[in-house]
C-alpha positions as CSV (number, residue, x, y, z in Angstrom):
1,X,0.0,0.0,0.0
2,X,0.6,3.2,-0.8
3,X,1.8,5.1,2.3
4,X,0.0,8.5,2.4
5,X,2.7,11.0,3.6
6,X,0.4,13.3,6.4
7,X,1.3,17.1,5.2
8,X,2.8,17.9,8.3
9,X,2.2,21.6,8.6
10,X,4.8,23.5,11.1
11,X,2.4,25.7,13.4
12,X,4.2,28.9,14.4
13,X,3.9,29.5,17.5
14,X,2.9,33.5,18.2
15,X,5.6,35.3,19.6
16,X,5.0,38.3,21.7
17,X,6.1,41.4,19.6
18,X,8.7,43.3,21.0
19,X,8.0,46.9,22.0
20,X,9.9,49.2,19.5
21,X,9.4,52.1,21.6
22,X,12.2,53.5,22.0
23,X,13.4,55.0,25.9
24,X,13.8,58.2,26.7
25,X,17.6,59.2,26.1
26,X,19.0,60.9,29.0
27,X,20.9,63.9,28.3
28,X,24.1,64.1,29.8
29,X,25.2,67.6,31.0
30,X,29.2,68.1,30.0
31,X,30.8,70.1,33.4
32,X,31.3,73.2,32.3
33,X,34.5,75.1,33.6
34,X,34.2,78.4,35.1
35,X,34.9,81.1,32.7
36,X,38.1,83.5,33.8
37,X,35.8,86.5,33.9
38,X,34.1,85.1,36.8
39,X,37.5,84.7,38.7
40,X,38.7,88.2,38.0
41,X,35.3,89.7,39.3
42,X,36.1,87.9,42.5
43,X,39.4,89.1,42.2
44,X,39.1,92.5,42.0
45,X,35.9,92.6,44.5
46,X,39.1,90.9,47.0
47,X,41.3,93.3,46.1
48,X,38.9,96.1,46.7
49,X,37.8,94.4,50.5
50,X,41.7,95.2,51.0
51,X,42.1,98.2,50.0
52,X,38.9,100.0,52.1
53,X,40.1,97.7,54.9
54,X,43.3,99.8,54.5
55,X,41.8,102.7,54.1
56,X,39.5,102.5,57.0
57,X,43.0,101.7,59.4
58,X,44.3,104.7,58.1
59,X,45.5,106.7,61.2
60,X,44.8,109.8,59.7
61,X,41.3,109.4,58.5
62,X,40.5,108.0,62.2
63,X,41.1,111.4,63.5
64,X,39.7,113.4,60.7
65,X,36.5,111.4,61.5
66,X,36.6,111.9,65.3
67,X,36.7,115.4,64.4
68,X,33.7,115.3,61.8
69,X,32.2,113.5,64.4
70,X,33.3,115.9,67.5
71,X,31.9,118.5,65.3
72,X,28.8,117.3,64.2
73,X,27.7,116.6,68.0
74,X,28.9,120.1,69.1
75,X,26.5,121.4,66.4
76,X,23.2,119.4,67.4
77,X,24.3,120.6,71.3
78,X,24.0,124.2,70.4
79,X,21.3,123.7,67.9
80,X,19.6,121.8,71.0
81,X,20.4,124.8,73.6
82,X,19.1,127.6,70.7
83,X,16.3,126.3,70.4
84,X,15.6,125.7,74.0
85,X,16.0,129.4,74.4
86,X,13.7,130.2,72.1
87,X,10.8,128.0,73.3
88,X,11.4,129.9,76.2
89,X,11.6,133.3,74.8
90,X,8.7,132.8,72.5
91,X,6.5,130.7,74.5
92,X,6.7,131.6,78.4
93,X,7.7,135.1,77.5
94,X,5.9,138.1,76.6
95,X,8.6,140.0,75.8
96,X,12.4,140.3,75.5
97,X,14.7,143.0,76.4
98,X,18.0,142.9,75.7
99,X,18.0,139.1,75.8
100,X,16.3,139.5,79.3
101,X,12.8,137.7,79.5
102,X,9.6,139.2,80.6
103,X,7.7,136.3,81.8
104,X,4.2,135.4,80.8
105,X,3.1,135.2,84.4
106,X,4.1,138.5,85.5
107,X,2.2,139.5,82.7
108,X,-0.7,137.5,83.9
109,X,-0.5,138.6,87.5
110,X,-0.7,142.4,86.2
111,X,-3.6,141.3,84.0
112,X,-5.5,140.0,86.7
113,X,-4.4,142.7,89.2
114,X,-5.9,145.4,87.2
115,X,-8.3,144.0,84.7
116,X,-9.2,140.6,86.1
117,X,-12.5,141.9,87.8
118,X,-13.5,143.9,85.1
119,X,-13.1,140.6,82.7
120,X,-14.5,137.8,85.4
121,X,-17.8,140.2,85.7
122,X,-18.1,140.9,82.3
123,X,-18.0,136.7,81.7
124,X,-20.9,136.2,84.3
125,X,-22.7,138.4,82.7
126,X,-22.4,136.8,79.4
127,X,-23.2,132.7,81.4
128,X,-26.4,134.5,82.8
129,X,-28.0,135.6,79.9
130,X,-27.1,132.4,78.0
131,X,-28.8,130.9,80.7
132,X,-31.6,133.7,80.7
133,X,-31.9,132.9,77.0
134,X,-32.6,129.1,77.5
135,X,-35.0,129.6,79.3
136,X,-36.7,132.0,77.1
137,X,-36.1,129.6,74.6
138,X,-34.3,132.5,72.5
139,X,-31.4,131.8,70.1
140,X,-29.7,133.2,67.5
141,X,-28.5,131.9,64.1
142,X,-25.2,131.6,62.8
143,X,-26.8,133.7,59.4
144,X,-27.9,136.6,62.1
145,X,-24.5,136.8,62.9
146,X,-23.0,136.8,59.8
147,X,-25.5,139.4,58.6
148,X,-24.3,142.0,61.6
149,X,-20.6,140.8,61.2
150,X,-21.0,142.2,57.2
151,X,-22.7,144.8,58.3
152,X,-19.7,145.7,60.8
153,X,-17.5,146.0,57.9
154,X,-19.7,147.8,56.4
155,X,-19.4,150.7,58.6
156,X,-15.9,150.1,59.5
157,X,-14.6,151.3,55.7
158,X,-14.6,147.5,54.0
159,X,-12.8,144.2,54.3
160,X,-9.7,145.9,54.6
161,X,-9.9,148.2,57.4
162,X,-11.8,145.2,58.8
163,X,-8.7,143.2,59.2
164,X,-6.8,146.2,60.3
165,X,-8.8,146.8,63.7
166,X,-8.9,143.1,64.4
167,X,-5.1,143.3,64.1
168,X,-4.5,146.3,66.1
169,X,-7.6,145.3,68.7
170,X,-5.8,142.0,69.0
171,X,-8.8,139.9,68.6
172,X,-10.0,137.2,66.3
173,X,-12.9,137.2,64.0
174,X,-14.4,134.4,65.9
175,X,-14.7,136.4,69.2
176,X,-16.2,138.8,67.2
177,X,-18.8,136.7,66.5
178,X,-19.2,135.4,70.0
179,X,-20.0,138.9,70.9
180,X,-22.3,139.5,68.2
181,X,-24.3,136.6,69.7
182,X,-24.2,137.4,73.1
183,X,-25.8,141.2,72.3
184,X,-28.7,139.8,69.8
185,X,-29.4,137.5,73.4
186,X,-29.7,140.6,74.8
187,X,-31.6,142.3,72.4
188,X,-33.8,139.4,72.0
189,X,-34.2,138.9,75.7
190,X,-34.8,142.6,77.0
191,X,-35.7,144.0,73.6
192,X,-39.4,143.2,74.1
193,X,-39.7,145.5,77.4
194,X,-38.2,148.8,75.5
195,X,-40.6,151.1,74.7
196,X,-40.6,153.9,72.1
197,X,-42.1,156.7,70.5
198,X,-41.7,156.9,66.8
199,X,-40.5,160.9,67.3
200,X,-37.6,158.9,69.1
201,X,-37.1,156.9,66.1
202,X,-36.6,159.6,64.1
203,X,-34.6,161.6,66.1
204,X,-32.2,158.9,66.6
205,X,-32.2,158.5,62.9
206,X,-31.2,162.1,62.2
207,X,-28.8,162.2,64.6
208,X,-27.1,159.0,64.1
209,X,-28.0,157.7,60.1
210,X,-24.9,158.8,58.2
211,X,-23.0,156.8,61.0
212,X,-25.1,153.9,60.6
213,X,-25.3,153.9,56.6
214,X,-21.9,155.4,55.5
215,X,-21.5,153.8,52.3
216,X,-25.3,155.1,51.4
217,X,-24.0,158.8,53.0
218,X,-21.3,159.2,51.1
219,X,-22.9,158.2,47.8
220,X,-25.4,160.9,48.4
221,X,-25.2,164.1,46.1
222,X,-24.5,167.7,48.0
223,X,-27.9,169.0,49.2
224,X,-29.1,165.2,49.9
225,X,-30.5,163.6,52.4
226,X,-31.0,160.0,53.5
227,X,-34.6,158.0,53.0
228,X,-36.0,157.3,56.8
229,X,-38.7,154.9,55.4
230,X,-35.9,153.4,53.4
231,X,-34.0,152.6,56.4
232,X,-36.9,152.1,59.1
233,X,-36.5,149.1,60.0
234,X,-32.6,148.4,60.6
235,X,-32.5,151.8,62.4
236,X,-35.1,150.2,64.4
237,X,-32.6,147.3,65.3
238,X,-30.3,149.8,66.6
239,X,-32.3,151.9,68.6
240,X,-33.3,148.6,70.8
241,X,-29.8,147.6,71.0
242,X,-28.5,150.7,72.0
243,X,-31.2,151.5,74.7
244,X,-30.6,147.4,75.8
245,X,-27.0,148.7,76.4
246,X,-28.3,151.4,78.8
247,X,-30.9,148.8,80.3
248,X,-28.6,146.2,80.6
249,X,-26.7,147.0,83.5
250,X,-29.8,147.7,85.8
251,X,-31.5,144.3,84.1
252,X,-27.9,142.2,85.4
253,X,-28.0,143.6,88.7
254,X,-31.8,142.5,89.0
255,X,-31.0,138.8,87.9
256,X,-27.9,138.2,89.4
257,X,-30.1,138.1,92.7
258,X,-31.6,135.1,91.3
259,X,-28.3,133.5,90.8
260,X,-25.7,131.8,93.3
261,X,-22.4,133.6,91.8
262,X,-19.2,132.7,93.6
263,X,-16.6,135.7,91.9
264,X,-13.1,134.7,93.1
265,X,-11.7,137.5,91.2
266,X,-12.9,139.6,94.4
267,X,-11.9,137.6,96.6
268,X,-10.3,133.9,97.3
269,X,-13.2,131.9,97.7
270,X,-13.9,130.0,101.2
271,X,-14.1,126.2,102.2
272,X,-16.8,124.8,104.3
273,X,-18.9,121.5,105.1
274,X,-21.3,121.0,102.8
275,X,-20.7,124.5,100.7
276,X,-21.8,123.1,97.3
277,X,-24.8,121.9,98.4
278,X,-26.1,123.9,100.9
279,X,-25.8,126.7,98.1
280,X,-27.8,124.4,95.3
281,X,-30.5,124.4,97.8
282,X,-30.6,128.3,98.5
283,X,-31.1,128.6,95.2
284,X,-33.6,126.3,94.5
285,X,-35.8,128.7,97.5
């Protein structure tokens, strides 16, 4: 018999494919030598180290700057002492003669010696009729004021001579004020008991209107005269403050009975038991 030769077919096996991706190369950094540039910057910065070092040791330039600084503290003592003299002739003196002080309180002790009564009464009278005033319920605004401060200037010549008075009077604009306020209290309080005629009016207004209205006056032609009706009712205002002025005095010495008022500008005032209160209670009777 025929022998049937069995196709013997060869069956690969299937190999795992290898991976052809490839690794990351590592990059090898070459040592790089310092270049000589770097080496003569450190070099000269050495060299330089040295050469303030001997500078600095330098015998001379010690004592040249122990003297600078001998100088320099000399300078900020007597700057120091100068201007300690002047805070004291400028702010505890009221005047230097001759580089000899005038102190501020001798000038205070002659101040209160001869005007300190005179100023103590003249600020009790001012707390009583505030206090008179609140309890009226009477005020006055700040555009009151302002109206009878431009009205000042007015009749003083303008802004100018204004500033002038205030300078030579030695006072501030803002006292000014203060006693603008304190005489429209007055007005306002006693104004309402003044009684007049209006022949009084008119006199006053004769007698008194080119004082009153000088910038009108003086624009007036020769022969001229000023327009009473046109000026009736601010010379009104001023005939009730000037008879308050002449009322005043007799109206303080009335109220001040009414008050507790402890003056120690007359005299030193006295301790006792109680004091304080026992005088709330008198004047609550």
């Amino acid at each position: 018999m025929a022998r049937t030769k069995k196709s013997t077919t060869t069956k690969t096996k299937s190999m795992p494919k290898k991976s052809t991706a490839k690794s990351p190369t590592k990059t090898v950094k070459k040592a790089t030598t310092k270049p000589k540039t770097t080496v003569k910057k450190v070099e000269k910065v050495v060299k330089k180290k040295v050469e303030i070092k001997k500078i600095a040791d330098n015998p001379i330039l010690k004592l040249v700057t122990k003297v600078v600084v001998f100088v320099i503290v000399i300078i900020g003592i007597l700057a120091l002492a100068d201007l300690g003299v002047q805070y004291l002739n400028n702010s505890y003196s009221v005047a230097v003669v001759n580089g000899k002080r005038i102190s501020k309180h001798k000038w205070h002790d002659l101040l209160e010696k001869y005007y300190g009564s005179s100023i103590a009464q003249t600020l009790i009278n001012d707390e009583i009729i505030k206090q008179e005033s609140k309890k009226a319920k009477v005020t006055v605004s700040k555009e009151d004021i302002q109206k009878e401060l431009d009205s000042i200037i007015q009749r003083i010549g303008g802004q100018e001579a204004y500033e002038a008075a205030l300078t030579a009077s030695n006072i501030t604009e803002e006292e000014i004020k203060d006693q603008i306020e304190v005489q429209a209290l007055y007005d306002k309080v006693i104004g309402p008991s003044i009684t007049y005629t209006e022949e009084e009016l008119k006199a006053f207004f004769d007698q008194y209107g080119t004082m009153l209205f000088p910038t009108e006056a003086a624009a007036l032609k020769e022969g001229e005269k000023l327009d009473y009706e046109k000026y009736k009712d601010e010379t009104k205002a001023r005939f009730i403050t000037t008879k308050v002025q002449e009322k005043q005095a007799e109206w303080l010495s009335g109220k001040k009975e009414e008050y507790v008022v402890q003056d120690n500008s007359i005299e030193q005032p006295k301790y006792g038991f109680l004091t304080i209160i026992r005088n709330l209670l008198t004047k609550k009777k």
